[in-house]
N, C-alpha and C positions, 0 to 999 in steps of 0.2 A: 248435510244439506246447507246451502247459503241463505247467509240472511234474505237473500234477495227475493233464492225461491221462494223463501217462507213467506215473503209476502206477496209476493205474485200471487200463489196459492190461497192464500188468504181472501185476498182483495177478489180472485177469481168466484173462489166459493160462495163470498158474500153474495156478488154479483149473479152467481146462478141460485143461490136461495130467494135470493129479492123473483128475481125471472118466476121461480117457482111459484112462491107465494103470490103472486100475479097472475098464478095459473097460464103464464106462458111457455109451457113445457117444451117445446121446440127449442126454442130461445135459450132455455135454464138448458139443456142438452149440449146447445154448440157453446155454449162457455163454458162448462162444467169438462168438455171433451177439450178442450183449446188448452188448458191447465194439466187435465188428464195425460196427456201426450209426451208432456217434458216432465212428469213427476217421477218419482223414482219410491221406491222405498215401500210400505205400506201403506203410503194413505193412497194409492195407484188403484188399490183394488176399493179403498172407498170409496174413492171417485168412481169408479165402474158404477157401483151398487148404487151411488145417486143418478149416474144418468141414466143407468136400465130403468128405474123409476122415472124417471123425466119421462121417455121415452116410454115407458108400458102405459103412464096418463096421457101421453100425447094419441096413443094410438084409443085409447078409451074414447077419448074428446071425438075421434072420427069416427068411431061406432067400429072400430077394428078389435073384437073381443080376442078373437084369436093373438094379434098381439100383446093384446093388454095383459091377458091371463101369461104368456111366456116373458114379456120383461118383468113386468110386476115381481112373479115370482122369483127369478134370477138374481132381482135389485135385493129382496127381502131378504134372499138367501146368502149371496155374500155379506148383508149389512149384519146381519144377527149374532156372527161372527165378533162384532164389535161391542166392545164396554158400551152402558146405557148409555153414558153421554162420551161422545168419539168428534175430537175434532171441531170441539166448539157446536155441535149439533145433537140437539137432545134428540138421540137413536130409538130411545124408549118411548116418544109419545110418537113421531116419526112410526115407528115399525107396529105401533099399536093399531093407525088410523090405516096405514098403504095396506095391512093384513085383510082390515074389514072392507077395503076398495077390492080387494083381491078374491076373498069371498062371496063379494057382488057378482066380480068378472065371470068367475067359474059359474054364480046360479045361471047368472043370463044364459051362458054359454050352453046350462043346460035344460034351457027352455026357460025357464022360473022368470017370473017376474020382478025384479027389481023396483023399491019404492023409489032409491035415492042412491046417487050415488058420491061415496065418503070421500071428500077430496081435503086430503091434510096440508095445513101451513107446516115450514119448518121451520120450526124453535130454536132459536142458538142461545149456548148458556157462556160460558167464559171462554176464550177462542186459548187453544194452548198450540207448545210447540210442534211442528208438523212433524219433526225429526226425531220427537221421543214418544208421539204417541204409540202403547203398545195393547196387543188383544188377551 
């Protein structure tokens, strides 16, 4: 992979973390897919795993359970796959909080009452090469 991608990729990432953490899920979606598109390699399906999470909280936000409960789980399921910390993004506290959002999804879904619902910030820890991270 090119230096170049590497930071496109980067620069993209950051960009849809900040979005996230902003709780602009839509937004952290269409930058996170913009990157996604021309990546290559294994960080392809990480990127997926982040924006099926954009994307299962985006549907949450509009009271769409039914989607929230199938991205949510899809994003969780690819990401789990991944070393704790994958790609400059601590996975571990990440897959800890989207779990208990996902938990929620399903009570609602199944009638339950929900007190709160767990919305995680993404944690980045030291950003490594995009071209050697391995699972």
């Amino acid at each position: 992979m090119s230096s170049r991608m590497d930071d496109r990729i980067r620069s993209g990432l950051a960009k849809g973390i900040h979005e996230f953490n902003e709780e602009a899920f839509f937004e952290a979606h269409d930058t996170l897919e913009d990157v996604w598109m021309d990546a290559r390699g294994d960080v392809r399906l990480f990127l997926q795993g982040l924006i099926q999470l954009c994307i299962g909280y985006y549907h949450m936000s509009c009271d769409n359970f039914r989607g929230a409960d199938h991205l949510l789980g899809r994003g969780i399921e690819k990401l789990e796959t991944y070393p704790a910390a994958a790609y400059g993004v601590d996975l571990k506290a990440l897959l800890a909080e989207a779990s208990k959002t996902h938990d929620a999804v399903r009570q609602s879904r199944n009638g339950l009452s929900v007190a709160f619902w767990p919305i995680p910030k993404i944690s980045t820890i030291d950003p490594v090469d995009f071209g050697s991270e391995a699972r």
